[in-house]
N, C-alpha and C positions, 0 to 999 in steps of 0.2 A: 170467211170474210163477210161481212154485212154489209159493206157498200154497194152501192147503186152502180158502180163502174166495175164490178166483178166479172161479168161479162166479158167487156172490154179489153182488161188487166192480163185476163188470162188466154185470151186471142193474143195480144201483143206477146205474150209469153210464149207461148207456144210458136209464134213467128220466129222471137230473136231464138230460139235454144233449139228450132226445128233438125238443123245442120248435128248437132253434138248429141242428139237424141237418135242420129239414126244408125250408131253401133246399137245391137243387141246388146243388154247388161248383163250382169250377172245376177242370177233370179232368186228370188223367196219363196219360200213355199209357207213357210210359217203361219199362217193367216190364212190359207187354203179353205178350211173347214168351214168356215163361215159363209162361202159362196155353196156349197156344196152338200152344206147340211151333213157333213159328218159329226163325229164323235172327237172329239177336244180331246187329248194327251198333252203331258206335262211342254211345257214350252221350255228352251233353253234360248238367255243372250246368243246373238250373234257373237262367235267368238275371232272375227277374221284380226288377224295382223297386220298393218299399214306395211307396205312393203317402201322401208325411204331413199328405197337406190333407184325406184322407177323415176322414169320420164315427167310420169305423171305428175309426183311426191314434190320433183324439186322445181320444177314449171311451177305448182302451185305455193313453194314458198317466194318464188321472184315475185308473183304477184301480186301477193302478202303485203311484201317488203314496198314495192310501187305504190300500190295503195294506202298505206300508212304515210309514205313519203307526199304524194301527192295530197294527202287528207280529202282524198275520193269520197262520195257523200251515196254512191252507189256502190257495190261492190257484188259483180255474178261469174266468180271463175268460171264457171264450165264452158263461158262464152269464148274468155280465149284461150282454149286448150285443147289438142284437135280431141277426137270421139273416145277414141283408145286412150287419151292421158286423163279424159275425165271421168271414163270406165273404171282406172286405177285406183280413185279413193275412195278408201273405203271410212277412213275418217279426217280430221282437220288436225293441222298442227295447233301447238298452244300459243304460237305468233299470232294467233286470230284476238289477242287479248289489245295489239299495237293498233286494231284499226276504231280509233278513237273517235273518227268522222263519219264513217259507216250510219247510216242513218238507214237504207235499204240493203235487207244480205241474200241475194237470190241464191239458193242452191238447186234448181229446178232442174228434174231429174237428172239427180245424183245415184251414185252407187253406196252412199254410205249409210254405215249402218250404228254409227253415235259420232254423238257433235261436242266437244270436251268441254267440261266446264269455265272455261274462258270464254265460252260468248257473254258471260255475265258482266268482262269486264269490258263489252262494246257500247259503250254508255250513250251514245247519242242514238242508238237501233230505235228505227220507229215502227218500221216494218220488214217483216220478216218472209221469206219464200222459199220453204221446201218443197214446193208442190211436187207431183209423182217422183217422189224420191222415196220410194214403195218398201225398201229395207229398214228404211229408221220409223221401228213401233212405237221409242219413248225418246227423252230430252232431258238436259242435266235440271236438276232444281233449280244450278245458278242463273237458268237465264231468267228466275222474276227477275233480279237484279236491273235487268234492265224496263228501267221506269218510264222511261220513253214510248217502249213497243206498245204501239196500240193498233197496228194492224197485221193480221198474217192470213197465210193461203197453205194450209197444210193438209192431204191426203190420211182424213181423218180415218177410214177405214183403215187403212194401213197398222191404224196405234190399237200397244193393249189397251181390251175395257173399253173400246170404243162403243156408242150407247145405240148403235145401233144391231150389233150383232152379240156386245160383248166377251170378245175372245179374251182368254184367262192372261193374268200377268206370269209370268217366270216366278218359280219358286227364289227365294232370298234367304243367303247372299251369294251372287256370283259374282267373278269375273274382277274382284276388287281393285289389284293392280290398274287394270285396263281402262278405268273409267273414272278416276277419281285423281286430285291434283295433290292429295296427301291433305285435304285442309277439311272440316268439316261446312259444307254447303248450307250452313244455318249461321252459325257464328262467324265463319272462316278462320278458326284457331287451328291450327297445326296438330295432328293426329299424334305424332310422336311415336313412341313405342305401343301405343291405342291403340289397337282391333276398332275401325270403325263401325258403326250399326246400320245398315243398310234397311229402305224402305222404299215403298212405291206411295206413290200422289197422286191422286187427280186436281188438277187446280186449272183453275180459267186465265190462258197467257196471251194478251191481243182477242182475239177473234175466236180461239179456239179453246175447248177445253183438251190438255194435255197428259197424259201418264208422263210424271216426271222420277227420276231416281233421283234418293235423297241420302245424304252422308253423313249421322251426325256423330258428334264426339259425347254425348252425355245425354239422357234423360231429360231434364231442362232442354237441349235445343229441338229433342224430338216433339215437344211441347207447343213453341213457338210457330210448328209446321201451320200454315193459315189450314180453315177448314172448308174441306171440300163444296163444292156447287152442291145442288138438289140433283137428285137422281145420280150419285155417283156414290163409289163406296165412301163412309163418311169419317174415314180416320185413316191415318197411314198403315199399311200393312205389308204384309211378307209375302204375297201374291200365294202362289198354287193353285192347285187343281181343287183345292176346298173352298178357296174364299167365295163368299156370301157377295153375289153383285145384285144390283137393281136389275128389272126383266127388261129384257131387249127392247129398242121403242121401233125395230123395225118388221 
């Protein structure tokens, strides 16, 4: 965040969410190396399963549903869910697509560890808050979509390729089912019987520069991917343990 009230924003944050922060989460290791100066091995997606029989799963589509209905202009479940049912997600359902008023989406510290490509279709989002939600390294390509976001508060060390340590992205493709709405995230045309083609981004989203995963259906929309900020790797790639980053700036 660049603002002048970042200070402020994030006391206030840390007040309202202090209650729902004081279960223990379920921990990452993923990103270890880089405080600790070890040696880098290949990185795997977080593979967890949304479990949708918990307490958790179905409290957070009621609130969904409320929120859309209301056309709430805020929108921070972990606030009302107690500690244990906000420890339970580990991702968001695709009903995150109804909240059309949503203009702020708090998810501060969260358990999850990817956010579905439908936040792209939360069109009035201006600002965005996953701060210490320490599992989620990357973010769908769809959310440039939302044109509005011009400010966030994200747990930048947490993400691959982040430019101050650099930790490797995940070899590509994984995990395809799990993370993708069947459309490709450039055009939005429907995959079909299509083998999607899977990439990694760096692109600057609000406030932050982001590693985003990207989906496309054809050569042309790998094309259209915008190009990278300065000091980031400068075309979409397939991550590993080879790819070529810019030197750590920390």
């Amino acid at each position: 965040m660049s603002s002048n009230d970042e200070p402020r924003l994030l006391y206030n944050l840390w007040a309202k969410e202090a209650a729902v922060n004081s279960l223990p989460r379920p921990l990452c290791n993923c990103l270890d190396p880089q405080y600790a100066k070890k040696k880098w091995s290949e990185l795997k997606l977080h593979a967890e399963v949304q479990d949708t029989d918990c307490s958790g799963w179905l409290r957070l589509l009621e609130l969904i549903d409320e929120a859309a209905s209301d056309r709430r202009e805020e929108f921070s479940p972990g606030r009302h869910m107690t500690p244990e049912q906000w420890a339970q997600i580990t991702t968001l359902p695709a009903s995150i697509a109804k909240l059309k008023a949503v203009k702020h989406f708090i998810l501060y510290g969260s358990s999850l560890v990817r956010i579905p490509p439908e936040i792209g279709e939360m069109s009035c989002l201006e600002q965005f808050t996953p701060y210490t939600s320490y599992r989620l390294h990357w973010f769908p390509y769809e959310i440039t979509r939302c044109k509005n976001l011009k400010r966030s508060t994200v747990s930048t060390r947490a993400l691959y390729g982040n430019h101050k340590y650099r930790p490797p992205f995940p070899r590509l493709p994984q995990l395809l089912d799990a993370c993708t709405t069947g459309n490709c995230s450039v055009c939005g045309s429907p995959f079909g019987d299509s083998r999607p083609m899977q990439y990694w981004v760096s692109l600057r989203v609000a406030a932050d520069v982001l590693p985003l995963l990207v989906y496309t259906c054809s050569i042309e929309c790998r094309s259209k991917i915008p190009k990278p900020p300065e000091n980031y790797v400068p075309l979409p790639h397939h991550g590993g343990m080879n790819l070529n980053q810019p030197k750590a700036s920390w």
